[in-house]
MILUMMI-220173 format. One record per residue (C-alpha): x, y, z. Coordinates in steps of 0.02 Angstrom, whole numbers, plus 50000, padded with zeros to 5 digits. Example, Ala and Ser with C-alpha at 12.3 -4.5 7.8 and 13.67 -1.06 7.14 Angstrom:
2
+-------+-------+-------+
!    c1 !    c2 !    c3 !
+-------+-------+-------+
! 50615 ! 49775 ! 50390 !
! 50684 ! 49947 ! 50357 !
+-------+-------+-------+
end
This chain:
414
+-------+-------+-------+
!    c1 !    c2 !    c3 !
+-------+-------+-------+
! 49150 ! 48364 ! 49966 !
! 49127 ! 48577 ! 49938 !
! 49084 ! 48582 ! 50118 !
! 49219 ! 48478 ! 50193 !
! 49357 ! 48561 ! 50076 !
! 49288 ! 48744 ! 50132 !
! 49282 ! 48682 ! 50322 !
! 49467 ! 48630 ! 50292 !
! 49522 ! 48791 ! 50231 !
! 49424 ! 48892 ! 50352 !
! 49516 ! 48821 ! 50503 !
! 49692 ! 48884 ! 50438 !
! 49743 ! 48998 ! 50552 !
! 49897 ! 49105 ! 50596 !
! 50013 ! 48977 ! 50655 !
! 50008 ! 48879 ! 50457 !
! 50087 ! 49038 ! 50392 !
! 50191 ! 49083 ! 50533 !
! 50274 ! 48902 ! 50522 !
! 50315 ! 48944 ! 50335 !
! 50380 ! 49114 ! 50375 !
! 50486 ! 49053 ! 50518 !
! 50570 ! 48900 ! 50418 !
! 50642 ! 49029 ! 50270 !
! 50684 ! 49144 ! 50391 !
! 50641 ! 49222 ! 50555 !
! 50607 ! 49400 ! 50480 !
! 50508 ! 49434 ! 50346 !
! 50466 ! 49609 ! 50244 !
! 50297 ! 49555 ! 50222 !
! 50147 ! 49543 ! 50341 !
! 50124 ! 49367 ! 50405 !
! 49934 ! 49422 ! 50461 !
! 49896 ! 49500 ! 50283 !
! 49947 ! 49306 ! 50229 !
! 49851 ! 49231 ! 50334 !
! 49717 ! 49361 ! 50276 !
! 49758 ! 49333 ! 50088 !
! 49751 ! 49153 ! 50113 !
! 49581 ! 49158 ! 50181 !
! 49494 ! 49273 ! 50049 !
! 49586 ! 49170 ! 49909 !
! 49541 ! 49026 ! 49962 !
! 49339 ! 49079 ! 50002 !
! 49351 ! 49174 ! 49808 !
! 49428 ! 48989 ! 49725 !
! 49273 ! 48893 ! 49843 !
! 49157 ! 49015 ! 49784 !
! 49203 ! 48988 ! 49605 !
! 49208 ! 48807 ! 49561 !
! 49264 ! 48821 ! 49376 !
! 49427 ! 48928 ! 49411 !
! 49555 ! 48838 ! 49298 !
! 49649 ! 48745 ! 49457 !
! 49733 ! 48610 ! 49349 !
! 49793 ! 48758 ! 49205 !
! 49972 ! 48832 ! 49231 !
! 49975 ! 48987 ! 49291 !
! 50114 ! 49118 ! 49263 !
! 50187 ! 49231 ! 49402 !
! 50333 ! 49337 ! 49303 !
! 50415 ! 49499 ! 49359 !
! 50584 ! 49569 ! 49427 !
! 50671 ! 49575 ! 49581 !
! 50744 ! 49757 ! 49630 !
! 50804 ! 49859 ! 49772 !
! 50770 ! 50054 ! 49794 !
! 50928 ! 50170 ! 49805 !
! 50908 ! 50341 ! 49843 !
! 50900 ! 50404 ! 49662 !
! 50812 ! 50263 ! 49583 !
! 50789 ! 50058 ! 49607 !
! 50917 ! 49937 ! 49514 !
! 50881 ! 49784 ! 49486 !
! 50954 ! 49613 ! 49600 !
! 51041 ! 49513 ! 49462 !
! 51051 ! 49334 ! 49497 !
! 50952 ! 49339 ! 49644 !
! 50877 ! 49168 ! 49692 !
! 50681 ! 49184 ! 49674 !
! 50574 ! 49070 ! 49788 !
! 50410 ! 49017 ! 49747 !
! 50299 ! 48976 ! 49902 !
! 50149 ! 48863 ! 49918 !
! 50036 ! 48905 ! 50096 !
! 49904 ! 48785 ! 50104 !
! 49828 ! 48686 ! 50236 !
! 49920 ! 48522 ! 50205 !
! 50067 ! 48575 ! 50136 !
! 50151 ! 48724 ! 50151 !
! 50343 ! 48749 ! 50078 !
! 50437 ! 48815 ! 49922 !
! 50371 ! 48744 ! 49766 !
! 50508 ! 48797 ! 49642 !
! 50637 ! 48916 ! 49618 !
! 50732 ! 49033 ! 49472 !
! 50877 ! 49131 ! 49467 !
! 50857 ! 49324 ! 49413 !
! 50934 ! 49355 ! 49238 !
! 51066 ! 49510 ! 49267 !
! 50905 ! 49639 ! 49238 !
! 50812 ! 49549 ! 49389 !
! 50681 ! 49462 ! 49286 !
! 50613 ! 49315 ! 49344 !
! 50469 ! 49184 ! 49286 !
! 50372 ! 49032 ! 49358 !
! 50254 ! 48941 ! 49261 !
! 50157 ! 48810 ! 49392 !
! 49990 ! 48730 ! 49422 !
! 49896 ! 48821 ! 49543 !
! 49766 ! 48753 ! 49666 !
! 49657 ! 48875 ! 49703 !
! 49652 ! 48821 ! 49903 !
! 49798 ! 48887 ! 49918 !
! 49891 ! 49046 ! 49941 !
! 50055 ! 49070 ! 49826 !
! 50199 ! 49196 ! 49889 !
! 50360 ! 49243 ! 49795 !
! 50523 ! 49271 ! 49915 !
! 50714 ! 49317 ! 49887 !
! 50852 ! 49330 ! 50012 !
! 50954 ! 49475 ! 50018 !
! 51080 ! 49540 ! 50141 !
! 51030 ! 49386 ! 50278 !
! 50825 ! 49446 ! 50280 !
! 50701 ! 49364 ! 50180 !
! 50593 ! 49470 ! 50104 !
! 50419 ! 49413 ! 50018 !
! 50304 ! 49457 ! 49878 !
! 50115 ! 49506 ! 49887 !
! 50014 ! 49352 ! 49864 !
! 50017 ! 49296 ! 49694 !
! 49875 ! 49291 ! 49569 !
! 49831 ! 49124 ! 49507 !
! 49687 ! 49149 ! 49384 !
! 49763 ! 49089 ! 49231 !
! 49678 ! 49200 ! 49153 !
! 49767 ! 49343 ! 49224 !
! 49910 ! 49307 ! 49268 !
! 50031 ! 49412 ! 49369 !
! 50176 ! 49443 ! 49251 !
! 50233 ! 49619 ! 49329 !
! 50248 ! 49568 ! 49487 !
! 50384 ! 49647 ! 49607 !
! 50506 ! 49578 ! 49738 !
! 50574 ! 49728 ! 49838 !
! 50733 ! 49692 ! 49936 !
! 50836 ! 49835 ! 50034 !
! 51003 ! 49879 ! 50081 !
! 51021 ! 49887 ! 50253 !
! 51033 ! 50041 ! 50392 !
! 51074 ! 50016 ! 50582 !
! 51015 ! 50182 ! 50599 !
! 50863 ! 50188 ! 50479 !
! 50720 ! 50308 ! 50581 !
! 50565 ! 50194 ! 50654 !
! 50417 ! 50321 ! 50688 !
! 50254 ! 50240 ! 50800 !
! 50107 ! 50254 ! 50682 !
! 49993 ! 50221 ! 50797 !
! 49982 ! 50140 ! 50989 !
! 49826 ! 50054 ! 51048 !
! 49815 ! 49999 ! 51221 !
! 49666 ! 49898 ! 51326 !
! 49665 ! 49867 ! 51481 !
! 49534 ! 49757 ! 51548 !
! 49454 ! 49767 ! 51737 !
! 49585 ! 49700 ! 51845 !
! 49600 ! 49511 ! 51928 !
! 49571 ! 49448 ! 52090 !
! 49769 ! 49520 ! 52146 !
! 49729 ! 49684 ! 52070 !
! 49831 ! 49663 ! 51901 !
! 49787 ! 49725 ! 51742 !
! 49815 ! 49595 ! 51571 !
! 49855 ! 49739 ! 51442 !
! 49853 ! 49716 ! 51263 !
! 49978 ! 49835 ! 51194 !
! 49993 ! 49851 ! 51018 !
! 50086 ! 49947 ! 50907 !
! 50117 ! 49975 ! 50734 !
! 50271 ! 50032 ! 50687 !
! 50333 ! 50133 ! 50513 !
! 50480 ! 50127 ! 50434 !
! 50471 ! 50261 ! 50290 !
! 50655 ! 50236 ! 50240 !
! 50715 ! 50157 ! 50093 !
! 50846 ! 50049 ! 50197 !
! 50787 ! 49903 ! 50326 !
! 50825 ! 49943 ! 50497 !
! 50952 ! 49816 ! 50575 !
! 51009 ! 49792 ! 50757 !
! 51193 ! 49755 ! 50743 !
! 51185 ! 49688 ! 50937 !
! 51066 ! 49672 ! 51079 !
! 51126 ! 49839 ! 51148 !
! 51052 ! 49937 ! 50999 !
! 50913 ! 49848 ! 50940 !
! 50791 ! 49916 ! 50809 !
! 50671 ! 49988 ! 50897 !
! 50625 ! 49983 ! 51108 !
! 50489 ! 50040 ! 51227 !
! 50487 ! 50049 ! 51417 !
! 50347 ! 49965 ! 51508 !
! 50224 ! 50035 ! 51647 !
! 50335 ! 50008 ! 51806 !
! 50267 ! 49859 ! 51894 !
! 50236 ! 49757 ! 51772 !
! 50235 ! 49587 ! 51778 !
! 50245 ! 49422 ! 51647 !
! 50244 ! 49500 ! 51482 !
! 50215 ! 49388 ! 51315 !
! 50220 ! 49442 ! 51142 !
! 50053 ! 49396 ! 51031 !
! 50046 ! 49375 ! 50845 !
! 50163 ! 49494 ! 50779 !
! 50250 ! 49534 ! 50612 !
! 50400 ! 49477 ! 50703 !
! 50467 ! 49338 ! 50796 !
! 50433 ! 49308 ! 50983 !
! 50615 ! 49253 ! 50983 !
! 50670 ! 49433 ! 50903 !
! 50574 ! 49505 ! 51049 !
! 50676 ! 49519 ! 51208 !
! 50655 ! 49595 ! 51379 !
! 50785 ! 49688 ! 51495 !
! 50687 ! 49740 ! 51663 !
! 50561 ! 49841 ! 51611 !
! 50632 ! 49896 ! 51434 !
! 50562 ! 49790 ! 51283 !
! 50667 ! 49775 ! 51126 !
! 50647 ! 49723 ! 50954 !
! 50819 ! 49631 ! 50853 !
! 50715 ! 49598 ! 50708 !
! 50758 ! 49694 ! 50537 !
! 50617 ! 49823 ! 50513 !
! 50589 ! 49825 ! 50325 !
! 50503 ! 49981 ! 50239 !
! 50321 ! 49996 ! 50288 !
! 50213 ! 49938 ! 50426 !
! 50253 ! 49811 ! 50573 !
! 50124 ! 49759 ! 50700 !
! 50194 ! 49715 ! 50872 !
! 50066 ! 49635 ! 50994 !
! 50129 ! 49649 ! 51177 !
! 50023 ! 49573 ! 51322 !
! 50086 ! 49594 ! 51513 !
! 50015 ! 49605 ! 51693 !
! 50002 ! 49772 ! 51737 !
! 50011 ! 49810 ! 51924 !
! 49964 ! 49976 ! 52010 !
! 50099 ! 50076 ! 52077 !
! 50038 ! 50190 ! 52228 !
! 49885 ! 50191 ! 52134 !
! 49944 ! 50226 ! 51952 !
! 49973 ! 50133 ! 51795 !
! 50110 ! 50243 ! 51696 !
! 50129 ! 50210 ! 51503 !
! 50271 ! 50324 ! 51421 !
! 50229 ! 50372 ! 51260 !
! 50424 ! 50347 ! 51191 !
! 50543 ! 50471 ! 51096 !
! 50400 ! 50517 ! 50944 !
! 50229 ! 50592 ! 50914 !
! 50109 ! 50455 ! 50940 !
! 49948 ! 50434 ! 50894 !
! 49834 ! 50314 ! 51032 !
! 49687 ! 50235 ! 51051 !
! 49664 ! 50201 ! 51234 !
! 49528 ! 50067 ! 51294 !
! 49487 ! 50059 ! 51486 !
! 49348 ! 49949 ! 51556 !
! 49352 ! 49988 ! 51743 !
! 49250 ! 50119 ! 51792 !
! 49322 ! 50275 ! 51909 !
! 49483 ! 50255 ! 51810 !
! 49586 ! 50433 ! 51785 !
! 49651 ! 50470 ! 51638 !
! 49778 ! 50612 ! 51619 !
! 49955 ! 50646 ! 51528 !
! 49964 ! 50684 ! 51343 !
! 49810 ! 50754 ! 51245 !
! 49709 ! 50615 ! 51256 !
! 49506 ! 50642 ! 51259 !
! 49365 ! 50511 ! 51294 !
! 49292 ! 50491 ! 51139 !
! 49164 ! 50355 ! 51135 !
! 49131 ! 50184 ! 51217 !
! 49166 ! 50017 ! 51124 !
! 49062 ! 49841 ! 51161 !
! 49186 ! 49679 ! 51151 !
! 49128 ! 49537 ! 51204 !
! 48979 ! 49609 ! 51271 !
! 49109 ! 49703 ! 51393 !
! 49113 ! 49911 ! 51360 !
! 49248 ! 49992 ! 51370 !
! 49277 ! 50194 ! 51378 !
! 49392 ! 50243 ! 51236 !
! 49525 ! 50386 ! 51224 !
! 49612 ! 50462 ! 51077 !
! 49725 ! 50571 ! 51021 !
! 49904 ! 50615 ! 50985 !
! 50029 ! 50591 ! 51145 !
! 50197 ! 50708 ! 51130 !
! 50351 ! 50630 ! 51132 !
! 50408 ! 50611 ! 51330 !
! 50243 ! 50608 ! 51366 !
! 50149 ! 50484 ! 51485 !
! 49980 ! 50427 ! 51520 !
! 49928 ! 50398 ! 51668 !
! 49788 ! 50277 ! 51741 !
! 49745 ! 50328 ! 51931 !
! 49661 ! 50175 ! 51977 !
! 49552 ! 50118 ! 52108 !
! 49546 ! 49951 ! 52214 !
! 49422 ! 49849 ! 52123 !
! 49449 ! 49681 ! 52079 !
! 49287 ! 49609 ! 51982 !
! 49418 ! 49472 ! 51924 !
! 49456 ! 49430 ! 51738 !
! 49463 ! 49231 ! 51718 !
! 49624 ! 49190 ! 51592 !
! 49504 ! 49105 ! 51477 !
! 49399 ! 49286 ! 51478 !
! 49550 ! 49371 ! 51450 !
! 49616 ! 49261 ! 51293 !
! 49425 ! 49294 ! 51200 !
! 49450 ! 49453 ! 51244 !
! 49603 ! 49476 ! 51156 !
! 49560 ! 49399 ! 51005 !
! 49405 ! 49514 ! 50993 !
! 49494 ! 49682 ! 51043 !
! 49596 ! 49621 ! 50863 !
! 49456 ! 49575 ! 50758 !
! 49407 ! 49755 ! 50814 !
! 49570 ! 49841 ! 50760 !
! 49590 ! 49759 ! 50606 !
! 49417 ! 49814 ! 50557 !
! 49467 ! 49981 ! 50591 !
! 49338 ! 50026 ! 50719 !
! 49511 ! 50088 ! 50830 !
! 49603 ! 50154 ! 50664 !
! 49742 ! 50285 ! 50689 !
! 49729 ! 50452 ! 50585 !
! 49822 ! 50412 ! 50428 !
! 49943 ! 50503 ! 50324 !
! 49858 ! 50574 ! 50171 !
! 49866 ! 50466 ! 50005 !
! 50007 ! 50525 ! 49895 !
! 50037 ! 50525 ! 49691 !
! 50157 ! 50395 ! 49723 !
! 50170 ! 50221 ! 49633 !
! 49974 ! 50166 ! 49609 !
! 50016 ! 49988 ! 49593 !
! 50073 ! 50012 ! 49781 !
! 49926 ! 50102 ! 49826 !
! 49824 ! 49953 ! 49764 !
! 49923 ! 49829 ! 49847 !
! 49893 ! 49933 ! 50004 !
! 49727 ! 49947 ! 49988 !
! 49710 ! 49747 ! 49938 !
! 49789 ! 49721 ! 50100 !
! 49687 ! 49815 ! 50184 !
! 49528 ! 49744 ! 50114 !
! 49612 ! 49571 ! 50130 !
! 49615 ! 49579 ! 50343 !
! 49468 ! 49669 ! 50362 !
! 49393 ! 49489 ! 50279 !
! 49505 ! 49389 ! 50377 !
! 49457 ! 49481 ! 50524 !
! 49253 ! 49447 ! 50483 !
! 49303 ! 49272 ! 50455 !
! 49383 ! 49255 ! 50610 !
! 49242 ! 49323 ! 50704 !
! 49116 ! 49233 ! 50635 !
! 49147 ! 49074 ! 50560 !
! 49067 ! 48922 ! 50642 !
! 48955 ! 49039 ! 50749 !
! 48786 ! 49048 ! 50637 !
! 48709 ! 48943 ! 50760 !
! 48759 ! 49059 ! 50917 !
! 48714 ! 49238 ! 50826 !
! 48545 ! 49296 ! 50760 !
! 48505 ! 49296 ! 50603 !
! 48521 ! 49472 ! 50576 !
! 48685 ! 49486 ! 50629 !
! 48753 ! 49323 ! 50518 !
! 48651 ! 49406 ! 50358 !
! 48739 ! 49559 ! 50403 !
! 48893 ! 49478 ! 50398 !
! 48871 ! 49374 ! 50248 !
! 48806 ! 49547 ! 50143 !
! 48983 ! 49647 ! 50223 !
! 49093 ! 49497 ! 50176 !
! 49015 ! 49503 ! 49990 !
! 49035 ! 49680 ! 49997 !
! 49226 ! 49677 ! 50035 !
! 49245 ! 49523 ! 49934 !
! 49182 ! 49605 ! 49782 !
! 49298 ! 49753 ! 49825 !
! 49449 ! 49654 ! 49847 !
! 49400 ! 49574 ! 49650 !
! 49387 ! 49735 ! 49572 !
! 49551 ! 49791 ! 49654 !
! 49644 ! 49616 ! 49601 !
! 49578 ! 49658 ! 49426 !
! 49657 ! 49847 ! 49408 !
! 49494 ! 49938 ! 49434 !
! 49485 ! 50096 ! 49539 !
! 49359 ! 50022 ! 49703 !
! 49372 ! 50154 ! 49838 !
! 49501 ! 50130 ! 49968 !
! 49443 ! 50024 ! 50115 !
! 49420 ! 50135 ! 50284 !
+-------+-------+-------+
end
């Protein structure tokens, strides 16, 4: 019974918490993949630990606030949601209005296959908690629920661009993977009062072709396209947003042209053909990556604003089957999310720990998921090295994650 309840929950995959995301509201301030990610390593932790108290109540307590430039206030009489994500069921549970200081309190019975999110609604966005503890034992009675006023004008920086681009098809095309994580350091969410000035837009290589967005911290329908100009409506909360682009890339007089946009970027380039020219910003080969059993030559560094990069190209078309192309995708992001591409990030501040360790939770949270996803249901088609390897770095991170979920001071994940 074990088995079959841990093959149920290991088959949950993006689209269970993208449905309850989408159904509350279209934008959320939290990472749908870190759910999905938190979901996973909860539920493995509750599997792995048969006598966690799943028929006790469980408390999940705290206050509901929005920053202001000198200090946060509290959201009086905000209406708090409580969130179940599990593989049958997936919905509010309950809900409680704030008390004028912003406090809130749920007491509930958790099951431990489950992932539990808090949410409140302010200003039309939906903004959601950090997964919930459910050990009954220590239960999560600080908890915080951040909501922000809202900025048409709030400054989106890039943190970091990575692009692949794969050998090219049979009619020459490229199917790039272009994605990009975007930072809002503000304390206001970024709105787009109207189509004309979204929250944030790119320009596309000229040439290109069908374009689709991927899973993405926002909506495919907040996603739109005007010729070769891509543009985001969707409110852009405080923090990180990952935005997965792919499109068909064609060669024009023999060049594939990225513009870097109106900021300092860092990017990681990834380019499989061979003979391929890279110039334009200050981009150096670095290293080669293996996906797939496909290498790829990888470039990185920072790209100045009004920059471009530049692919000179030749005329070989090896040919890249769709189904190639869609494994390929999903290990080029198993391989970001474990970091192997990571940006250069900003210095760790003295700001708020408890948001340090919620970062760093996160963190360790997808770099699970993103194990999980690569391996799960493959032991029979890797060696056993490589599943024991994975088993002892899953423990590893696992054991992390616990120490971090219990206040103790485990080394940032990197």
């Amino acid at each position: 019974m074990r088995a079959e309840r841990a093959e149920r929950t290991e088959r949950l995959r993006w689209s269970d918490i993208r449905s309850l995301l989408s159904r509350r509201c279209r934008f959320s301030a939290f990472s749908a993949f870190s759910a999905f990610a938190a979901f996973s390593v909860l539920s493995a932790l509750s599997l792995c630990s048969p006598h966690l108290q799943a028929q006790q109540s469980t408390i999940a307590a705290g206050r509901v606030l929005v920053p202001r430039a000198a200090d946060t206030v509290p959201l009086g009489g905000a209406r708090v949601l409580l969130h179940r994500v599990g593989r049958d069921l997936q919905g509010p549970v309950d809900s409680v209005t704030a008390d004028r200081a912003g406090r809130f309190r749920f007491r509930f019975r958790a099951d431990t296959a489950a992932l539990y999110l808090l949410s409140t609604r302010y200003g039309g966005i939906e903004y959601f908690s950090t997964p919930v503890h459910t050990n009954p034992a220590r239960p999560d009675t600080a908890m915080t629920v951040l909501a922000y006023d809202t900025s048409s004008t709030a400054p989106i920086a890039v943190e970091a661009r990575h692009i692949v681009v794969p050998r090219p098809a049979q009619d020459g095309s490229r199917s790039v993977l272009d994605l990009i994580v975007l930072r809002n350091d503000g304390i206001h969410a970024r709105v787009a009062p109207d189509s004309a000035h979204p929250s944030w837009s790119f320009v596309l290589p000229q040439g290109t072709g069908e374009m689709q967005v991927g899973e993405s911290d926002v909506s495919p329908d907040a996603v739109i396209r005007e010729g070769d100009t891509v543009k985001v409506l969707a409110p852009l909360a405080p923090g990180q947003k990952q935005l997965s682009i792919e499109y068909a890339a064609v060669p024009v007089k023999g060049r594939i042209a990225f513009a870097a946009g109106s900021s300092d970027t860092p990017v990681n380039l990834l380019v499989e053909e061979r003979g391929v020219r890279v110039t334009g910003g200050a981009l150096a080969l670095a290293d080669s990556q293996v996906i797939e059993g496909r290498s790829f030559r990888r470039y990185t560094g920072r790209v100045p604003a009004g920059a471009t990069i530049t692919l000179g190209v030749g005329t070989d078309r090896a040919g890249t089957s769709g189904r190639a192309l869609a494994v390929l995708v999903g290990a080029v992001a198993v391989v970001l999310a474990l970091g192997a591409l990571r940006p250069v990030r900003r210095p760790r501040g003295s700001g708020n720990p408890a948001a340090a360790v919620a970062q760093d939770s996160a963190t360790l949270l997808d770099a699970i998921a993103a194990l999980d996803a690569r391996y799960v249901g493959r032991e029979g088609e890797v060696s056993g090295e490589e599943w024991a390897s994975y088993r002892s770095e899953r423990a590893r991170l696992k054991a992390r994650l616990e120490q971090a979920l219990a206040g103790g001071e485990a080394a940032p994940y990197v």
